[in-house]
C-alpha positions in Angstrom: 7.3 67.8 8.9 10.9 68.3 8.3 13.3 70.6 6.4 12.2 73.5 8.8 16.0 73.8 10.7 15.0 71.2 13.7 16.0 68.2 11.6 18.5 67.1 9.1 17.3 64.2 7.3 19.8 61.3 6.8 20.2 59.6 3.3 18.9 56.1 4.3 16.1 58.5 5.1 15.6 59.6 1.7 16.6 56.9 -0.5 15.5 53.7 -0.5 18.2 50.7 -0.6 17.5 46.7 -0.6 15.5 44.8 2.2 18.0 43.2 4.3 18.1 39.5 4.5 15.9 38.6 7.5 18.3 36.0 9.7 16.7 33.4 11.6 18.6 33.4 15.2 20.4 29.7 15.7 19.5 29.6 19.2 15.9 29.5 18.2 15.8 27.2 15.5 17.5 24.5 17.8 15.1 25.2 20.0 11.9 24.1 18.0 13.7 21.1 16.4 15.4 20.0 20.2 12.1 20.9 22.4 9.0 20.9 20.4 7.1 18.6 18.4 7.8 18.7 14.6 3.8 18.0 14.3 2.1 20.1 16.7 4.8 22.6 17.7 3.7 21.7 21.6 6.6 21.1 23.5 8.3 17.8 23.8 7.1 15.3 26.7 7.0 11.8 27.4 6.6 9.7 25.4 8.5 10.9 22.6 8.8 9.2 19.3 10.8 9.3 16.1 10.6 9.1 12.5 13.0 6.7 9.9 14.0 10.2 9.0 15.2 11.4 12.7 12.1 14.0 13.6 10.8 13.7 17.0 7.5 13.8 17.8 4.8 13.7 21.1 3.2 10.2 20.7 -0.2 11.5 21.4 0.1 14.0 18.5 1.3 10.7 15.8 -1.7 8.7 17.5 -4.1 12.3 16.2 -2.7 12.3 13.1 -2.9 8.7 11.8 -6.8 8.4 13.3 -7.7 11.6 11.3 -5.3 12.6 8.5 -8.1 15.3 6.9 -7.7 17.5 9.6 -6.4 20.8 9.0 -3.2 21.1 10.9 -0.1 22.7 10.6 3.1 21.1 9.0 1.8 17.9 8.2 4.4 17.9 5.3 6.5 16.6 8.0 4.9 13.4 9.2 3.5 12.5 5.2 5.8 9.5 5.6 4.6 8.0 8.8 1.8 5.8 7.4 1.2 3.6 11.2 2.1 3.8 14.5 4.8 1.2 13.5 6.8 3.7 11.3 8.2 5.5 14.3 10.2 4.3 17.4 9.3 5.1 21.3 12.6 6.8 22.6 14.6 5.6 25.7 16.1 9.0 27.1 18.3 9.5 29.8 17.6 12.6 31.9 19.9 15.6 32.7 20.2 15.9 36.7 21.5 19.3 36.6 17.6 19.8 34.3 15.3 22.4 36.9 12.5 22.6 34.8 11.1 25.2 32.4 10.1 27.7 35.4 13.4 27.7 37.1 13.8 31.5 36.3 10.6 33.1 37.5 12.4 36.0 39.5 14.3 37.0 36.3 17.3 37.1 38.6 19.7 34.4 37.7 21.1 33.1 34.3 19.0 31.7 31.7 21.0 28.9 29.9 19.0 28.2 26.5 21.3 25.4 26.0 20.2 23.4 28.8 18.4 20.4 27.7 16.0 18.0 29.2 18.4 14.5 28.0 22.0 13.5 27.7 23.7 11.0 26.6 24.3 8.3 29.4 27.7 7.3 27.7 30.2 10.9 27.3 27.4 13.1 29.0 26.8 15.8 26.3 23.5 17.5 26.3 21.0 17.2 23.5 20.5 20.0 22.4 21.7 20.0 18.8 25.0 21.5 18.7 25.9 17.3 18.9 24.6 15.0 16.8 22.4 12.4 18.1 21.4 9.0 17.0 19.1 6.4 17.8 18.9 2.8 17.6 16.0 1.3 15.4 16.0 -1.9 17.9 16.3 -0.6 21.2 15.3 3.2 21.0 18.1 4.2 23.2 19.7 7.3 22.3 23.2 8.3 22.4 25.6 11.0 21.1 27.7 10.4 17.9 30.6 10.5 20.1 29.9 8.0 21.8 29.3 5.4 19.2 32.6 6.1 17.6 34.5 6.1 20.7 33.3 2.9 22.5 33.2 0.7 19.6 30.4 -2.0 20.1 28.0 -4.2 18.3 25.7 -3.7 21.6 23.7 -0.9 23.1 25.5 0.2 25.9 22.0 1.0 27.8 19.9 -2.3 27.3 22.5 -4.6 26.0 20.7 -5.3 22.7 22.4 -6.1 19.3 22.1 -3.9 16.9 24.0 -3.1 13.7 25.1 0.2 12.0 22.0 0.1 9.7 19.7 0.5 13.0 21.6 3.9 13.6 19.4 6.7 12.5 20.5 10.6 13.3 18.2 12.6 14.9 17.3 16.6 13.4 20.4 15.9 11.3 21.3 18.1 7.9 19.5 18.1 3.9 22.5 15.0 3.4 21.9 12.7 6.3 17.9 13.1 5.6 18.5 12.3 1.8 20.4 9.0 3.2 17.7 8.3 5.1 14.9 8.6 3.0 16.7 6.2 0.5 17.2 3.5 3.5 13.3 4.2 4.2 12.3 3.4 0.8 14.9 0.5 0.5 13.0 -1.1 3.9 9.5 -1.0 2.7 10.2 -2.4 -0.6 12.2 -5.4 1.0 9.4 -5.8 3.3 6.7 -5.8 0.7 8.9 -8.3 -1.5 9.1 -10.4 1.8 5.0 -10.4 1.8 4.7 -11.3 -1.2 7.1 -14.4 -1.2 4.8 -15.7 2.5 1.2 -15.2 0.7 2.6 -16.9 -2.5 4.3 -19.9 0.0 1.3 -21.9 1.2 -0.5 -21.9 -2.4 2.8 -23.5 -3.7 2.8 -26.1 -0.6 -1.0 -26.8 -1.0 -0.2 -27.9 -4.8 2.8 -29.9 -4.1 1.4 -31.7 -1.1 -2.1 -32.1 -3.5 0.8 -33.5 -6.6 2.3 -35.8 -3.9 -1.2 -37.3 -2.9 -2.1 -38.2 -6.4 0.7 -38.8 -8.6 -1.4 -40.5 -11.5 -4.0 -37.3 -11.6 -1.7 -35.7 -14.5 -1.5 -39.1 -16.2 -5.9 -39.7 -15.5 -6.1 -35.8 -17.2 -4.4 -36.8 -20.4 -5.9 -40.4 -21.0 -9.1 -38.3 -20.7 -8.3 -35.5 -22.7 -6.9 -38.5 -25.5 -10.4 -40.0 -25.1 -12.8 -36.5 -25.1 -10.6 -36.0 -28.4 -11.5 -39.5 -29.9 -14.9 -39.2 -29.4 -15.2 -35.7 -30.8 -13.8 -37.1 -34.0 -16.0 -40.1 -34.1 -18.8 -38.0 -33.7 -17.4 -35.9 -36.2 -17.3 -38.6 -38.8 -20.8 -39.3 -38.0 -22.1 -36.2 -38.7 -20.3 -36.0 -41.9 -22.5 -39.1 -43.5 -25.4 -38.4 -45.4 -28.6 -38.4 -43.4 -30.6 -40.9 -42.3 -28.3 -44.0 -43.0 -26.9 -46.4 -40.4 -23.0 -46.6 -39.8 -22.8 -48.9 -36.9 -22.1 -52.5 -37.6 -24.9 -53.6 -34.9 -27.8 -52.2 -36.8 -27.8 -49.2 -34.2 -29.1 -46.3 -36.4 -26.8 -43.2 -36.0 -28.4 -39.8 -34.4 -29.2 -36.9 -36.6 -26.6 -33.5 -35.3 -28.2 -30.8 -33.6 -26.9 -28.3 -36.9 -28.8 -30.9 -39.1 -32.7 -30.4 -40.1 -34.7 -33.4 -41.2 -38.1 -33.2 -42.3 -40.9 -35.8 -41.1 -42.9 -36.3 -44.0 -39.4 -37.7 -44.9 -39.1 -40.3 -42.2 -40.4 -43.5 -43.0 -40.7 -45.0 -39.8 -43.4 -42.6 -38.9 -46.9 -43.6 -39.9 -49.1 -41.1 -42.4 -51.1 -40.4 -38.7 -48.6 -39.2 -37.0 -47.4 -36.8 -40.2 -51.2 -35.6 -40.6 -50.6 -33.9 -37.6 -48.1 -31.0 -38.9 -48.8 -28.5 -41.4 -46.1 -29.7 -43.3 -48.1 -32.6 -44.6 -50.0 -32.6 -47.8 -53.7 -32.5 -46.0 -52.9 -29.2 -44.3 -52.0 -27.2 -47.8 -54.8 -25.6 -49.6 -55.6 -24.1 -53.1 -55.4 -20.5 -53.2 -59.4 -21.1 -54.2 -59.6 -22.2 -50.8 -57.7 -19.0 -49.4 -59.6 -15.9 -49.0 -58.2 -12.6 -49.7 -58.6 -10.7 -47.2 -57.5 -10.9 -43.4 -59.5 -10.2 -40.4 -58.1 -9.0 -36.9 -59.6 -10.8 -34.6 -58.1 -11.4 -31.3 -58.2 -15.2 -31.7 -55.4 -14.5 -34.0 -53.3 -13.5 -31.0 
């Protein structure tokens, strides 16, 4: 219980001061950015890829993630970038020979170095395992330290001999500033790349035109003779229309046709025999006397 002589309570005891700041150890955290996947926190084995952005990932665990991006996993944040299989680069790594293997120390009787890394650099030799920086070439995927690239100066990969140029150089795990840099280089890429596209699928439609303007050179000219022609005889017809009905305007004897907007009755045609007009209602046989109309109506279905 307390305060009964045995015990003399201490004021850190009593009183209750701030939380302290919980500090992440540094060994750790370059740890599970050096040896495990930034997707699926399992630890890094061949092959290993990379992101525009320098994260390194297990293949297999990209290759889950693009065939089924609803599932729920952890720290997907990270690869929200990596839209194919083609957005991340297979890794050339050079081994570490002095690299025993993650159950070296099963006895617990020797030294534990948690600085020993799996890769080096084949150039100075420095281990990767973040306290250098590292970069990659886009081209190639060999990986070297930053050391290295300043102090040999070369427009070639020192591994593979390929060209490269220092675009292609991305750092790998590197600070907030270098991933802001390359975030804008990532977004600079695509939109080249989708301008590019756009500039091939719009090239053949302009060849097929010019090769189709080539072939037949008087098609503009054939379009506006008949355009001049469709527009003379819309106003001829015009003209026509705007004559009184029924009277002849060519000089042949041809007798003009009557518009489609224009109604002509057939009593009033005199061509037509008094026959021929008996047979409408509109003719004078077919009107009766309201004597002859009945006044009243019967619904019958021969009215139907």
């Amino acid at each position: 219980m307390g305060c009964d002589g045995g015990t003399i309570p201490k004021r850190h005891e009593l009183v209750k001061g701030p939380k302290k700041v919980e500090k992440v150890d540094k060994n750790a955290e370059l740890a599970a950015k050096w040896k495990y996947c930034a997707l699926s926190q399992e630890k890094l084995r061949r092959p290993i890829v990379a992101c525009d952005l320098g994260r390194l990932f297990n293949k297999d665990a990209v290759i889950e993630y693009l065939l089924d991006k609803t599932a729920e996993r952890p720290n997907t944040e990270v690869a929200t970038h990596i839209r194919g299989i083609k957005d991340v680069t297979e890794l050339n790594l050079t081994d570490n020979p002095s690299w025993e293997g993650e159950g070296r120390n099963t006895k617990g009787d020797r030294y534990e170095d948690m600085h020993c890394s799996m890769f080096i650099c084949p150039v100075v030799g420095l281990e990767m395992n973040g306290k250098h920086k590292f970069c990659y070439l886009q081209t190639c995927g060999c990986v070297f330290s930053e050391r290295a690239l300043k102090e040999v100066k070369t427009e070639i990969c020192h591994k593979c001999g390929d060209p490269f140029q220092d675009g292609d150089m991305v750092v790998l795990n590197g600070p907030k500033d270098d991933v802001d840099k390359l975030m804008k280089r990532m977004l600079e890429k695509r939109a080249k790349a989708k301008t590019k596209k756009s500039k091939k699928s719009k090239g053949p439609e302009s060849v097929s035109k010019a090769s189709d303007s080539k072939e037949n050179p008087d098609s503009s000219q054939v379009d506006s003779v008949e355009g001049k022609t469709s527009t003379q005889t819309d106003g001829e017809s015009s003209q026509s229309e705007a004559g009184p009905s029924g009277s002849a305007s060519s000089s042949n004897g041809v007798k003009s046709s009557v518009g489609p907007g224009s109604k002509r009755s057939i009593q009033a045609m005199d061509e037509k025999s008094e026959v021929y007009k008996s047979l409408f209602t509109s003719h004078s046989s077919a009107k009766r006397t309201k004597a002859q109309t009945s006044n009243w109506v019967t619904h019958t279905p021969y009215h139907f």
